[in-house]
N, C-alpha and C positions, 0 to 999 in steps of 0.2 A: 504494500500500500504506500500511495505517494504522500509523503508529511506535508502538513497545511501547516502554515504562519499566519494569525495576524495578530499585528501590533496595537495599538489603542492607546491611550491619554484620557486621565476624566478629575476632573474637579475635584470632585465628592466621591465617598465610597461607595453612595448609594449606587450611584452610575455605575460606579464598578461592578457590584450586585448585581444591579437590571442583566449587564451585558453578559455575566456569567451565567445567568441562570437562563437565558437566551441561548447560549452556547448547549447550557444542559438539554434543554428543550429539542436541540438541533442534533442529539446524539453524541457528544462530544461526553469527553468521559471526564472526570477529576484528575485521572492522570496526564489528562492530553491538555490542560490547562493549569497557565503558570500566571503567579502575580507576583509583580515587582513593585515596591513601595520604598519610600526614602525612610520611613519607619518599620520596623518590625511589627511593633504594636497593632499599625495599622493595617500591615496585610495578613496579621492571622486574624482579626476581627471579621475581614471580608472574606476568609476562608470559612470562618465557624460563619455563619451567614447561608 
């Protein structure tokens, strides 16, 4: 299977949220998605989410 990239940018976590759980919806699995945050704090927040 061919690996898909896409990249994103968002304000708020919530935004982050919407788009992961968008991803989820699309078949995308927890392990085929990554989050990157300048905090920790804040990407395991929108992990547990």
């Amino acid at each position: 299977m061919k690996k898909r990239y896409v990249v994103a940018a968002f304000d708020t976590d919530r935004g982050a949220i919407v788009a992961i759980e968008d991803l989820k919806h699309q078949e995308f699995t927890t392990d085929e998605i990554s989050v990157i945050s300048k905090n920790q704090r804040d990407t395991q927040h929108i992990m547990e989410e």
